[in-house]
N, C-alpha and C positions, 0 to 999 in steps of 0.2 A: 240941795235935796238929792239924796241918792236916789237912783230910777233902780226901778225893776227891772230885769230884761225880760221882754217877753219869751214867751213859748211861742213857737211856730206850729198852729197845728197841722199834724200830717194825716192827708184822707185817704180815706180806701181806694180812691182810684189814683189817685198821685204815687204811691207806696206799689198798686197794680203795675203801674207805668215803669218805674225804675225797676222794679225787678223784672217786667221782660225784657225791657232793654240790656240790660247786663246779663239774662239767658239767652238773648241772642247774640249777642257779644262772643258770647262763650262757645253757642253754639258753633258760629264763622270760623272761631280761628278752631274749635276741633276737626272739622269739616277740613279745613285748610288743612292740619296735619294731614287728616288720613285723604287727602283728595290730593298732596304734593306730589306722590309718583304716579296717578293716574294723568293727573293735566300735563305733568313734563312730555308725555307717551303721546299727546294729542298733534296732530299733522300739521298744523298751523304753528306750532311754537316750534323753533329751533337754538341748541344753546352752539356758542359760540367755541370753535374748534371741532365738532363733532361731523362725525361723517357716517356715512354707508345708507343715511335715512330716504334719500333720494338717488339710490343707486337704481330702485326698482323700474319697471316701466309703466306701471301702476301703482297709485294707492295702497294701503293696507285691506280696504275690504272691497273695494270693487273687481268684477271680473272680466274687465275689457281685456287682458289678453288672452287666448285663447289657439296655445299650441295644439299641434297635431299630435295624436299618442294613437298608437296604433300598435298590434302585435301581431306575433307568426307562431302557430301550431306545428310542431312538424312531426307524426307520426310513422314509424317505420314498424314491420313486420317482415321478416327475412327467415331463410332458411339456408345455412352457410354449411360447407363439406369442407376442412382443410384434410386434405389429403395424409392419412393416418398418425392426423393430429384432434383433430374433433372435428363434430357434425351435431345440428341440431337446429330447432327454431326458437325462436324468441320475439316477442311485439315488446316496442320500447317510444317511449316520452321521449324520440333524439333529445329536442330543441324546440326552448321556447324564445322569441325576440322580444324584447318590448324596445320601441320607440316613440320618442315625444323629440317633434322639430319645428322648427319657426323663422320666423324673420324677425331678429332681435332687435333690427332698427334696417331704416332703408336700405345700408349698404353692408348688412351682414347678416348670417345664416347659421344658425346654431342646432345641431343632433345630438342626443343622448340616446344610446344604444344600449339594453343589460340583455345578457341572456344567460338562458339557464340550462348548462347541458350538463350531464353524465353526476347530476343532482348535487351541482356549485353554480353558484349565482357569479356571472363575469359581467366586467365592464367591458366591452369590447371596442364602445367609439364614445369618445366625448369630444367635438370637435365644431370649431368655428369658421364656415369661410367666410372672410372679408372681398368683398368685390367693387370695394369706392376706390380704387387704385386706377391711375390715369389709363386710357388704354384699353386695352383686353387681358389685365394681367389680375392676378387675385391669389391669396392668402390665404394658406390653410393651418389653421393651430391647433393643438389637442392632442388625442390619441385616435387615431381612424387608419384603417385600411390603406397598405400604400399602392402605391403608384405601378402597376408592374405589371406588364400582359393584357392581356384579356379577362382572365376567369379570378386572378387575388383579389380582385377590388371587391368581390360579390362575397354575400355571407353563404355559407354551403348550402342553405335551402332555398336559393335561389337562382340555383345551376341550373344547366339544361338537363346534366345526368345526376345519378342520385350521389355520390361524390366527387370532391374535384378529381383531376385526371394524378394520377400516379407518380408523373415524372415533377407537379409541381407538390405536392404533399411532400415524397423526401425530399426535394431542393430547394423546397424554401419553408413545408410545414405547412400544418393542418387550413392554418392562420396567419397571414403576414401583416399584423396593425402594430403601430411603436408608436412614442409619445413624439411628438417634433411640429415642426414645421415645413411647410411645401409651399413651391414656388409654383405657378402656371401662369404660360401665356398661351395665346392661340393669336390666330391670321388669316385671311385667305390669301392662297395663293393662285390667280386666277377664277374664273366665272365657277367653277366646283370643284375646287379643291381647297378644303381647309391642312390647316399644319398646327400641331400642339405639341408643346416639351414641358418638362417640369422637373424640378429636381427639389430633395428633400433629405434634410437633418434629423437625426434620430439620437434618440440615445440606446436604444437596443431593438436590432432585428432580428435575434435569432429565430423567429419563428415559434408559434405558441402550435406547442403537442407536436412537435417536431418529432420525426419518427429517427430517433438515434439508432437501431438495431432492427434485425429481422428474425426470425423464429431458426435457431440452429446454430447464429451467428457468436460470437465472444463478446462476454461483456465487453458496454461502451462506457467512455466517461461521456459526462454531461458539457456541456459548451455552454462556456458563463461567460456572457460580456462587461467588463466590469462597472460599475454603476461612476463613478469619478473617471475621467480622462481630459485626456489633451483635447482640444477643438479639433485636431486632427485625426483624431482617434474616436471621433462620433462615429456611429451609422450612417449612411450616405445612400438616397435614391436617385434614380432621373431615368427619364425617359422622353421620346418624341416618336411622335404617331402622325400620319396624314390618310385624310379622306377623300376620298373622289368620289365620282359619275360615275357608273359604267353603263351606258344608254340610259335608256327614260326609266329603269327600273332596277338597277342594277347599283349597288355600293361597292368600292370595295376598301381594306383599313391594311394598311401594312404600320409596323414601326419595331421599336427596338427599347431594352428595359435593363437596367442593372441595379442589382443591392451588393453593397458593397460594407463590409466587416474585417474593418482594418487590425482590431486587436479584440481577441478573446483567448477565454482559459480551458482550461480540458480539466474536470473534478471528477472524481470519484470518491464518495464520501465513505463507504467503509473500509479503506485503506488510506484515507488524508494524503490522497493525491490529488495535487495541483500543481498544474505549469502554463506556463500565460507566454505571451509571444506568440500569437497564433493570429491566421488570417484567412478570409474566404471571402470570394467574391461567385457572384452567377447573375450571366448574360442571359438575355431571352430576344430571341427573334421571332415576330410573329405577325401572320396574314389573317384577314378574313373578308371574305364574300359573302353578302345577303342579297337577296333578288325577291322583290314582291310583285303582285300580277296589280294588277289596274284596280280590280277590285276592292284589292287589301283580304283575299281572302286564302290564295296558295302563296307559300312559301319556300324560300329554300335557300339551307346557310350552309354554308360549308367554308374550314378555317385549321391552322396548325400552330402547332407555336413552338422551337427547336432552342433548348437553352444547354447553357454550359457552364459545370462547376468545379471552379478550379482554386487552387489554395490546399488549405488544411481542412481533410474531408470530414477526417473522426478519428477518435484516439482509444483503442481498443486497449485491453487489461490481459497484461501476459503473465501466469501465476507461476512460472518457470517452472512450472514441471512438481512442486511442492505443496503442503498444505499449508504453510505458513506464509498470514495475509500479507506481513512485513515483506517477504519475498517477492511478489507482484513488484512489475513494473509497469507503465504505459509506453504503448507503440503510438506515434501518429502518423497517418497515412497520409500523403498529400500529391498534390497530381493535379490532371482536369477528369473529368466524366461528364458525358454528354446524355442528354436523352429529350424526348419530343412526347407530342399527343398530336394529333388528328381526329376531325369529325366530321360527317356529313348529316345534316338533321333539315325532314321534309315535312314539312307543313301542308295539307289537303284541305283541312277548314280553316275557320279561324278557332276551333277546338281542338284536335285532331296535328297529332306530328309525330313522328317516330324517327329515330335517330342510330347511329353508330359513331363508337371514337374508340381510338386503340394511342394507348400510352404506352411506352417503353422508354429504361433506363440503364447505362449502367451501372453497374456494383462498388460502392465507393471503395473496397474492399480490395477488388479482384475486377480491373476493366474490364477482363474476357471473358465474364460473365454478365447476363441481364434479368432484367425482370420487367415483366408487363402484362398487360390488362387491356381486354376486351370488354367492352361495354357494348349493348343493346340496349332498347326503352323506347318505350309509348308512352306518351304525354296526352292526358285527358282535362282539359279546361272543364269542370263539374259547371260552373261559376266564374263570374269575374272573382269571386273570391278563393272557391274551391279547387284545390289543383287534385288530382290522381293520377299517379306514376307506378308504371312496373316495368323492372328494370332486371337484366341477369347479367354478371360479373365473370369471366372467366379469367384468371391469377396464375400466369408462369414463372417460375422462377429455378433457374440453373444452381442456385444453391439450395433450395429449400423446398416446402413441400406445394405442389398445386394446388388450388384451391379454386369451387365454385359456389357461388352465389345470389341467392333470387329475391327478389326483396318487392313489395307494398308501400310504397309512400304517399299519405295522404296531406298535404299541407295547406293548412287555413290560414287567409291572408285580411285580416279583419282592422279595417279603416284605411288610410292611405298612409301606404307603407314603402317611403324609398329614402335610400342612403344618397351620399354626397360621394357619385360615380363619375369619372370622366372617363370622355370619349376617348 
């Protein structure tokens, strides 16, 4: 007997059942497509070979670290006479700083410095020092302020006067920072006396706003270091300094600094001149004394610093007598020239200081000639943050024309604001 085969019958909720089942089915793995680059992205999952995910020192959205950023206002208003060359006043935006710094992990210290003068945005320091080195000895990498004096390490609105002094703007430039590395150690030597040296690799010092000419002088060509060289043809710093006692109130800093530019070029671009083989180095010797009263409330600094620069000074453009540019040759000058600054600066409160420094140089040009500047200035602490400076310039110079100068500086120092300075 043949059978029937039965029907199965299928109920409305059995029929319910398998179709959400297979709408959820469906749903998971859409959900899985479009959720596969979100969940790869998640903190807990890591694929194998990949990196930089834990380079952070946090998280993707927590705020536990929390560097220092902080900036500097630096407003000027002056009124300038260059002796029958122009005259006139002007208020100006100098310089604006912005800095963010921290401690990137226990044994190192990271600064980023931009500022913004003459309405261009600069990187002026980006820079790491390492201090987990056995010792007293520590690492510095980046690009930051070298090693050199007293007053290069400091940005200009952080001087005692309203620019640096004279003889270090042309000998070494407005600015002395270069990309490298720096060695430091320090010691004591006896119950109060420390000692510190340090020497440093660079790939170019020629000084940022380097004043290559003066006002009357023959064009100059530019001095190019060239970016590829020998390891022996790097930029080179170093310097050693010691501190003392001088009685119960009394400091005093002497030491010694050189930058050293073993090979550069002399260019001048509208006649495609260039010649390379060139060299300069500058020495600096330099003192200072500070004395503070019991109080901490009168003070009094007084300090010099005598450098020398010798090599390949500047390479001036001789148009022989014609108008024709092919005609031009380059002269380069080269020699030593010397020149120094001096200041005395008194402090009355802990507000209140007024000061003198006189710079002078010789003529990279012409040794038996000089140039120098007089300075004056009162210093007003508004504020721990608010500084007010006024300042007058007097400008000699045996080539060129005199010049006088009065100037308004008002600088706002807003959050904690300091660079990576050694003593």
């Amino acid at each position: 007997m043949q059978s029937t085969p039965r029907s199965i019958p299928t109920t409305p909720s059995l029929l319910s059942t398998r179709r959400l089942r297979d709408a959820a089915v469906a749903a998971l793995c859409t959900a899985g497509l479009f959720a596969a680059d979100a969940s790869a992205q998640r903190a807990d999952i890591s694929s194998p070979g990949g990196y930089g995910s834990n380079l952070g020192q946090t998280t993707r959205f927590d705020n536990e670290f929390n560097p220092a950023i902080s900036f500097v206002v630096d407003v000027i208003a002056d009124w300038v006479d260059v002796e029958d060359v122009e005259d006139g006043t002007d208020i100006q935006l100098r310089r604006i700083d912005l800095l963010i710094a921290d401690w990137i992990d226990p044994n190192a210290y990271a600064w980023v410095t931009v500022a913004y003068e003459e309405e261009e945005l600069q990187l002026d320091e980006a820079a790491i020092e390492y201090v987990g080195l056995p010792g007293r000895s520590t690492m510095r990498f980046g690009r930051f302020f070298v090693d050199f004096g007293k007053q290069m390490q400091a940005h200009v609105e952080e001087l005692r006067t309203i620019e640096r002094p004279l003889v270090l703007r042309d000998f070494l430039g407005e600015e002395l920072f270069g990309d490298g590395i720096q060695y430091d150690y320090w010691t004591p030597a006896g119950d109060t006396t420390m000692v510190r040296f340090s020497v440093g690799a660079f790939g170019d010092l020629s000084g940022a706003g380097h004043a290559h000419g003066e006002e009357g002088e023959e064009i100059e060509a530019e001095q190019l270091v060239p970016e590829r060289k020998d390891p022996g043809e790097l930029n080179f710093s170093a310097r050693a300094t010691a501190l003392t006692e001088i009685g119960s109130n009394g400091t005093l800093q002497v030491g010694g600094s050189g930058r050293f530019i073993p090979e550069f070029a002399f260019e001048y671009d509208a006649n495609d001149i260039y010649q390379d083989g060139f060299s300069n180095t500058v020495f600096g010797l330099d003192g200072t004394y500070g004395w503070q009263d019991d109080e901490g409330v009168k003070s009094f600094t007084t300090g010099f610093e005598f450098l020398w620069n010798t090599g390949d000074l500047e390479g001036e453009i001789d148009d022989m007598g014609t108008a024709d540019p092919l005609d031009d040759t380059l002269e380069v000058i080269d020699g030593t020239r010397t020149g120094y600054y001096a200041f005395v600066d008194y402090g009355w409160t802990q507000f209140d200081s007024a000061g003198v420094q006189y710079s002078a140089r010789e003529a990279a040009h012409d040794g038996d000639l000089s140039r120098s500047e007089l300075d004056l200035y009162y210093t007003r602490h508004l504020s721990e943050f608010l500084r007010l400076r006024v300042g007058v310039t007097f400008g000699t110079d045996d080539d060129g024309p005199d010049s006088t100068r009065a100037a308004v500086q008002l600088t706002s120092f807003v959050g904690p604001h300091g660079h990576g300075l050694n003593w």
